[in-house]
N, CA and C atoms as a LAMMPS dump frame, in Angstrom:
ITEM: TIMESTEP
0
ITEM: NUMBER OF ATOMS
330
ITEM: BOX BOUNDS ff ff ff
-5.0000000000000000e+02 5.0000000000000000e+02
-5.0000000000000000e+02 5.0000000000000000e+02
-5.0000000000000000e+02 5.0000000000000000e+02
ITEM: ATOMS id mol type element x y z
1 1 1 N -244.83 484.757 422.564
2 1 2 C -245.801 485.814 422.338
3 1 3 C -246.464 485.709 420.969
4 2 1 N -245.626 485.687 419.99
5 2 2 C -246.321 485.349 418.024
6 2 3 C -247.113 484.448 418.746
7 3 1 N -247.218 483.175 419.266
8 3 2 C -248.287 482.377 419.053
9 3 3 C -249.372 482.636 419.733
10 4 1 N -248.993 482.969 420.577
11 4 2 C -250.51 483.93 421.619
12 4 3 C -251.825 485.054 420.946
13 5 1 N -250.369 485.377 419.861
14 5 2 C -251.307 486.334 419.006
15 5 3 C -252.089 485.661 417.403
16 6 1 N -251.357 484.671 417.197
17 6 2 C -251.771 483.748 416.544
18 6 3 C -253.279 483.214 417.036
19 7 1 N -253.177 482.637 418.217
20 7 2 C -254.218 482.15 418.838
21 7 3 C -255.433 482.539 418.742
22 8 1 N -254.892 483.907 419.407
23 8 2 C -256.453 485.249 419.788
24 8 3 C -256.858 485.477 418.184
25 9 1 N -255.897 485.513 416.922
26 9 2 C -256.416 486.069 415.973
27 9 3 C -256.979 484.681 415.34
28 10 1 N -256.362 483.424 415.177
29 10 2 C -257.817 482.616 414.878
30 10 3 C -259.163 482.149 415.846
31 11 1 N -259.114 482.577 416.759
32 11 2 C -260.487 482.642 417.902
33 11 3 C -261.398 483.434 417.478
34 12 1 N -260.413 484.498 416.574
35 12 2 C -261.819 485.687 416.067
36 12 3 C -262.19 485.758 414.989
37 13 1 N -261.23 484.68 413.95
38 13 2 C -261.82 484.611 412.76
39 13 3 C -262.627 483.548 412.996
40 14 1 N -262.558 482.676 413.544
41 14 2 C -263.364 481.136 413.943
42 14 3 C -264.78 482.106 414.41
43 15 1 N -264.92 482.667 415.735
44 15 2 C -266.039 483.659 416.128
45 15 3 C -266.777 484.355 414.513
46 16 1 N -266.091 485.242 413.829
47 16 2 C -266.705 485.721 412.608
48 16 3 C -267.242 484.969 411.654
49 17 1 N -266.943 483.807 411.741
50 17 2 C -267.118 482.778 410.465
51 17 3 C -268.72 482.225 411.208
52 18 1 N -268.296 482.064 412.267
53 18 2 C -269.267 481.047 413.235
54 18 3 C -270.763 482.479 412.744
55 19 1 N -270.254 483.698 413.355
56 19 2 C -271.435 484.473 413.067
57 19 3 C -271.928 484.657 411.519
58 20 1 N -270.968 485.024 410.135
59 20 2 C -271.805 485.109 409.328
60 20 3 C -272.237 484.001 408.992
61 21 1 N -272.339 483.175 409.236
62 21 2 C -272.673 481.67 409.228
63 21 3 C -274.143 481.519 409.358
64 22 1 N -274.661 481.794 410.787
65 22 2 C -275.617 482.062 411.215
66 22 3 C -276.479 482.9 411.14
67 23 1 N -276.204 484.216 410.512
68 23 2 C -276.476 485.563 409.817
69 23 3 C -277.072 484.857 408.527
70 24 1 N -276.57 484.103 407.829
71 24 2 C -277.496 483.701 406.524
72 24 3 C -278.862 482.565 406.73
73 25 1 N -278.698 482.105 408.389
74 25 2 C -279.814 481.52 408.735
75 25 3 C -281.053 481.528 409.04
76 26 1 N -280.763 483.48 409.425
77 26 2 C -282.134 483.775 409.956
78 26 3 C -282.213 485.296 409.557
79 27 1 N -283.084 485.678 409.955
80 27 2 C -283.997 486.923 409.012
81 27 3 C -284.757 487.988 409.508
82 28 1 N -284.903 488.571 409.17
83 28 2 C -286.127 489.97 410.297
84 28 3 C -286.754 490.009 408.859
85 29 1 N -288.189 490.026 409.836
86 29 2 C -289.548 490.53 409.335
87 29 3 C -289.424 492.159 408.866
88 30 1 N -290.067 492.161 407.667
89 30 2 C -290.195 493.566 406.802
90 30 3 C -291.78 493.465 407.129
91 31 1 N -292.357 492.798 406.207
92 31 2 C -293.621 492.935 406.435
93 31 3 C -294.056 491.413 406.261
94 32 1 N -295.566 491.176 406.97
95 32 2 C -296.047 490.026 407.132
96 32 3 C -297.823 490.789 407.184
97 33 1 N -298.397 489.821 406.232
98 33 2 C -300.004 490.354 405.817
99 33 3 C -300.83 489.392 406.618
100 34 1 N -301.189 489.842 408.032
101 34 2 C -302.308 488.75 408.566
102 34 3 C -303.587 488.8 407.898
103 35 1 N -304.042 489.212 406.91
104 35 2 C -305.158 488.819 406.189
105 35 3 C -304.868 488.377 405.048
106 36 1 N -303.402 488.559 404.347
107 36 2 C -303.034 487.888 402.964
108 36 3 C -302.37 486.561 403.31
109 37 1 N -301.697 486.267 404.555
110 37 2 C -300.152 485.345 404.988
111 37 3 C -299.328 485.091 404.27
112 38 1 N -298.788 486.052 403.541
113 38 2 C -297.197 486.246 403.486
114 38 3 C -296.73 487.181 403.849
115 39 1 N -295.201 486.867 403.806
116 39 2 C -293.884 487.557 404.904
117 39 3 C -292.75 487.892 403.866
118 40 1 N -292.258 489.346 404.156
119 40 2 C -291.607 489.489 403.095
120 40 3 C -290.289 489.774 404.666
121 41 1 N -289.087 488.641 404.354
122 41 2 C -287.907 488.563 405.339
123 41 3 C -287.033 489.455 404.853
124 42 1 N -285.664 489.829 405.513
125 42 2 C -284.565 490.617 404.729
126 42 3 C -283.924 489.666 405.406
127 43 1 N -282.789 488.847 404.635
128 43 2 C -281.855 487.999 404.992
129 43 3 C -280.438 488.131 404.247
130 44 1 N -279.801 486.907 404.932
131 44 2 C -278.219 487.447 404.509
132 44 3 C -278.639 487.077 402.86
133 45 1 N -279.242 486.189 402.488
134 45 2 C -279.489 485.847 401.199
135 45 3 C -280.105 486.969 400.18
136 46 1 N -280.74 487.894 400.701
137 46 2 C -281.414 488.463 400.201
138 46 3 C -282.746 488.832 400.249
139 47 1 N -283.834 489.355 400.191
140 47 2 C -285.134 489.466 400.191
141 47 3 C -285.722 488.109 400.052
142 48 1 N -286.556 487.639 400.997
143 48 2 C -286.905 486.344 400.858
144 48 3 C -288.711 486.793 401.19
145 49 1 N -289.636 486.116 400.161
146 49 2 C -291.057 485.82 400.292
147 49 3 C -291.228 484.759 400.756
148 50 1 N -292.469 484.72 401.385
149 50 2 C -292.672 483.133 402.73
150 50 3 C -293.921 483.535 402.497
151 51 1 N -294.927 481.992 402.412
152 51 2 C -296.036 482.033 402.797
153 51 3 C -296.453 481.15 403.607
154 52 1 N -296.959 482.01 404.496
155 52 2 C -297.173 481.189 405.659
156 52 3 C -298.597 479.687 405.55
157 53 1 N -297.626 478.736 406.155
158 53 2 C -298.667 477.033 406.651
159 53 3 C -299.002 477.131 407.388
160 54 1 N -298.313 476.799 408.476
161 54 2 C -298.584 476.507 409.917
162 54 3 C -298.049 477.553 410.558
163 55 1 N -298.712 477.954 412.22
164 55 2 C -297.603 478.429 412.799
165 55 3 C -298.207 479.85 413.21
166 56 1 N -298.319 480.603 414.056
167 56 2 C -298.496 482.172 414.019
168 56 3 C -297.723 483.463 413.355
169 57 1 N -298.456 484.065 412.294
170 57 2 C -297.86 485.383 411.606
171 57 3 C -296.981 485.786 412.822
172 58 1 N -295.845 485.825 412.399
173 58 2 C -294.824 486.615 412.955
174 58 3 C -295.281 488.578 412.679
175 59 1 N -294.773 489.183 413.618
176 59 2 C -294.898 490.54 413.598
177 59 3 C -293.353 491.153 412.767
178 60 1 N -293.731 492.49 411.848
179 60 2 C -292.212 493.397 411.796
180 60 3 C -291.765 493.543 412.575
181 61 1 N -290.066 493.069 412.276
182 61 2 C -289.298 493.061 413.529
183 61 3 C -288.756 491.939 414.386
184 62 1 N -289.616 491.06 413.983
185 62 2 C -289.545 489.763 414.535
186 62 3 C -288.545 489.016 413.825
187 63 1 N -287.168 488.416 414.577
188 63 2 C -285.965 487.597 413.812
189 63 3 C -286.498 485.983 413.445
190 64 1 N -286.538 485.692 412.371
191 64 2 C -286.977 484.449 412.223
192 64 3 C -285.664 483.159 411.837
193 65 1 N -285.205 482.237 412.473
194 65 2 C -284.272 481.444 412.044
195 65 3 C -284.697 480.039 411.686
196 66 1 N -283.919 480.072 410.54
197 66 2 C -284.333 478.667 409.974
198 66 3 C -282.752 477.738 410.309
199 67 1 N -282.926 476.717 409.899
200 67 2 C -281.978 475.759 409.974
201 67 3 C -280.687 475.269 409.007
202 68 1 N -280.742 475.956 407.856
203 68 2 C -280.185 476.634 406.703
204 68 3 C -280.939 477.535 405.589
205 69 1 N -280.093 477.367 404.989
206 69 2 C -280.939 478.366 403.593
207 69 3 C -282.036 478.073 403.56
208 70 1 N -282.83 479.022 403.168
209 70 2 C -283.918 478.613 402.541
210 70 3 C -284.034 478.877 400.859
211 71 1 N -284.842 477.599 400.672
212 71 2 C -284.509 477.111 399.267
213 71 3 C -285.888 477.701 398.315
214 72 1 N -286.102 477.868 397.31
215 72 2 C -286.982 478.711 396.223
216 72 3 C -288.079 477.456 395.949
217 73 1 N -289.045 477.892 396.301
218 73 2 C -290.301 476.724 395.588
219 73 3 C -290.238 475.233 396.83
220 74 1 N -289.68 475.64 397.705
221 74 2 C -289.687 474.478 398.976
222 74 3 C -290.598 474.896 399.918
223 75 1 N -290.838 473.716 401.368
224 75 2 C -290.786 474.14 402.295
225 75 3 C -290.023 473.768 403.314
226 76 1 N -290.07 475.451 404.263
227 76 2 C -288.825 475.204 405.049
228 76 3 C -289.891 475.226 406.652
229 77 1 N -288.798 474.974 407.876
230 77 2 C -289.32 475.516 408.977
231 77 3 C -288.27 476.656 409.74
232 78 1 N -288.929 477.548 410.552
233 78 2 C -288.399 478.115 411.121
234 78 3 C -289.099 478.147 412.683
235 79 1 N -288.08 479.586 412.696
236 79 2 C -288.584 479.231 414.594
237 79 3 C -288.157 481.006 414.825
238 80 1 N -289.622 481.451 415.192
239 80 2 C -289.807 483.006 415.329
240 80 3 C -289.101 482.972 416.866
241 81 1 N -287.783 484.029 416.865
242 81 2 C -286.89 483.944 418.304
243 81 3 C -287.749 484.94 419.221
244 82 1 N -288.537 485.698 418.757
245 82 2 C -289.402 486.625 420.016
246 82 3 C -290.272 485.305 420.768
247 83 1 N -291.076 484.878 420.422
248 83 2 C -292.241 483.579 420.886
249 83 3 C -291.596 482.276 421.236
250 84 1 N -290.457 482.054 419.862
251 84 2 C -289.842 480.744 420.255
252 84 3 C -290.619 479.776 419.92
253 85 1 N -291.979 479.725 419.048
254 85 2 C -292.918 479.268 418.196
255 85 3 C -292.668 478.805 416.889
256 86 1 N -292.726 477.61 416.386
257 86 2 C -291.955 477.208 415.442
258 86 3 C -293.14 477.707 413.877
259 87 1 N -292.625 477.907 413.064
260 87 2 C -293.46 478.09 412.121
261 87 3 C -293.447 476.981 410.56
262 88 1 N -293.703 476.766 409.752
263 88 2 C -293.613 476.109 408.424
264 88 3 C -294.148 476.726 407.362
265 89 1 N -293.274 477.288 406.697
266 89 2 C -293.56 478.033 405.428
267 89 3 C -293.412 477.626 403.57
268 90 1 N -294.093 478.142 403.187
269 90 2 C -293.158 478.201 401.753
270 90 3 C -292.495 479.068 401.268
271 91 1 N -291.58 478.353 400.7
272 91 2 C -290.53 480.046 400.133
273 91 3 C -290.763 480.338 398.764
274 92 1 N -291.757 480.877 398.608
275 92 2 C -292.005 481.328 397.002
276 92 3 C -291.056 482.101 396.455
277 93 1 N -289.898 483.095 397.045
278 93 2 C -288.94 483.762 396.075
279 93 3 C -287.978 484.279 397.461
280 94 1 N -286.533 484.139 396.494
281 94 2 C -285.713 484.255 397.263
282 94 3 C -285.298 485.448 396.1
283 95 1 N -284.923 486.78 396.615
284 95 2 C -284.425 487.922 395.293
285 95 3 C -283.14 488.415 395.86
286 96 1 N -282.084 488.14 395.572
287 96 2 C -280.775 488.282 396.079
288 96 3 C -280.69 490.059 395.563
289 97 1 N -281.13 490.466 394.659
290 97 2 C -280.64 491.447 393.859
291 97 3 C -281.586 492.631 393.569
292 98 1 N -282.639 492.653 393.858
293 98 2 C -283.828 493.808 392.934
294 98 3 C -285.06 493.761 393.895
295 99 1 N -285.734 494.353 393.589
296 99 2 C -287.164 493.866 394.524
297 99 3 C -288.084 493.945 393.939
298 100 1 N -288.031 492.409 393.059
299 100 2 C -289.126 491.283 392.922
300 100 3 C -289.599 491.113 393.718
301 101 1 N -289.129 490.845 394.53
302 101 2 C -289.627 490.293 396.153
303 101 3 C -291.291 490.864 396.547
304 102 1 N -290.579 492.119 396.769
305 102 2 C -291.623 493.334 397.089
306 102 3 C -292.669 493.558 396.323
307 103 1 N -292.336 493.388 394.902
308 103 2 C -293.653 493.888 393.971
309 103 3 C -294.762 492.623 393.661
310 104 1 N -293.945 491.307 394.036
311 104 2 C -295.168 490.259 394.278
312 104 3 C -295.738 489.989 395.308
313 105 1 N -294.877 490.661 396.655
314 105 2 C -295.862 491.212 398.345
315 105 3 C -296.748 491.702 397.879
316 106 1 N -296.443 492.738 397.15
317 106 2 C -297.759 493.977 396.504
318 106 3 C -298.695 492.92 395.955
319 107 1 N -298.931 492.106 394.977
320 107 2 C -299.786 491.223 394.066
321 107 3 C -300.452 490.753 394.745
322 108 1 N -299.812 489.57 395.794
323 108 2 C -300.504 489.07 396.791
324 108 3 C -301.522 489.783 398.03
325 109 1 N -300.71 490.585 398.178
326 109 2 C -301.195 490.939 399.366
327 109 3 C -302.585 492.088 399.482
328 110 1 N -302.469 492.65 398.072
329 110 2 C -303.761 494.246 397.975
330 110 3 C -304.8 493.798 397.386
């Protein structure tokens, strides 16, 4: 019986790991400016700014997953899970902590 319960209890830490794992991969739309194109994400990382390359403005609300982190001053791709439409962005700011993020949405975007 101990090992049975052994079992089930690393199946669910393996399951939890597997999810926050994937939780830092992808992101929901806060806001996205179809006349400015940038996207301000909320991710496991933190507030993430994207400006959009290629690809159709994702809508608020819309989960966006990338393939790992996304990295500050790169570009990454993702893949909007409502459409299933792949996108290519830049990540101008990743703000783990404050919202920078937000007040250079504001700059850009008004």
């Amino acid at each position: 019986m101990p090992s049975a319960l052994l079992a089930g209890a690393l199946t669910l830490l393996l399951l939890f790991a597997g999810t926050a794992a994937h939780a830092s991969r992808a992101g929901t739309v806060i806001l996205s400016g179809q006349e400015c194109g940038y996207i301000m994400l909320n991710t496991g990382q933190g507030q993430v700014l994207l400006k959009l390359i290629r690809g159709e403005a994702p809508k608020p609300g819309d989960r966006l997953e990338a393939s790992g982190p996304l990295p500050t001053s790169d570009f990454a791709d993702l893949t909007n899970r409502r459409t299933q439409e792949p996108l290519t962005v830049w990540v101008d700011m990743v703000d783990r902590s404050s919202n920078r993020a937000l007040g250079r949405y504001g700059q850009y975007c008004n």
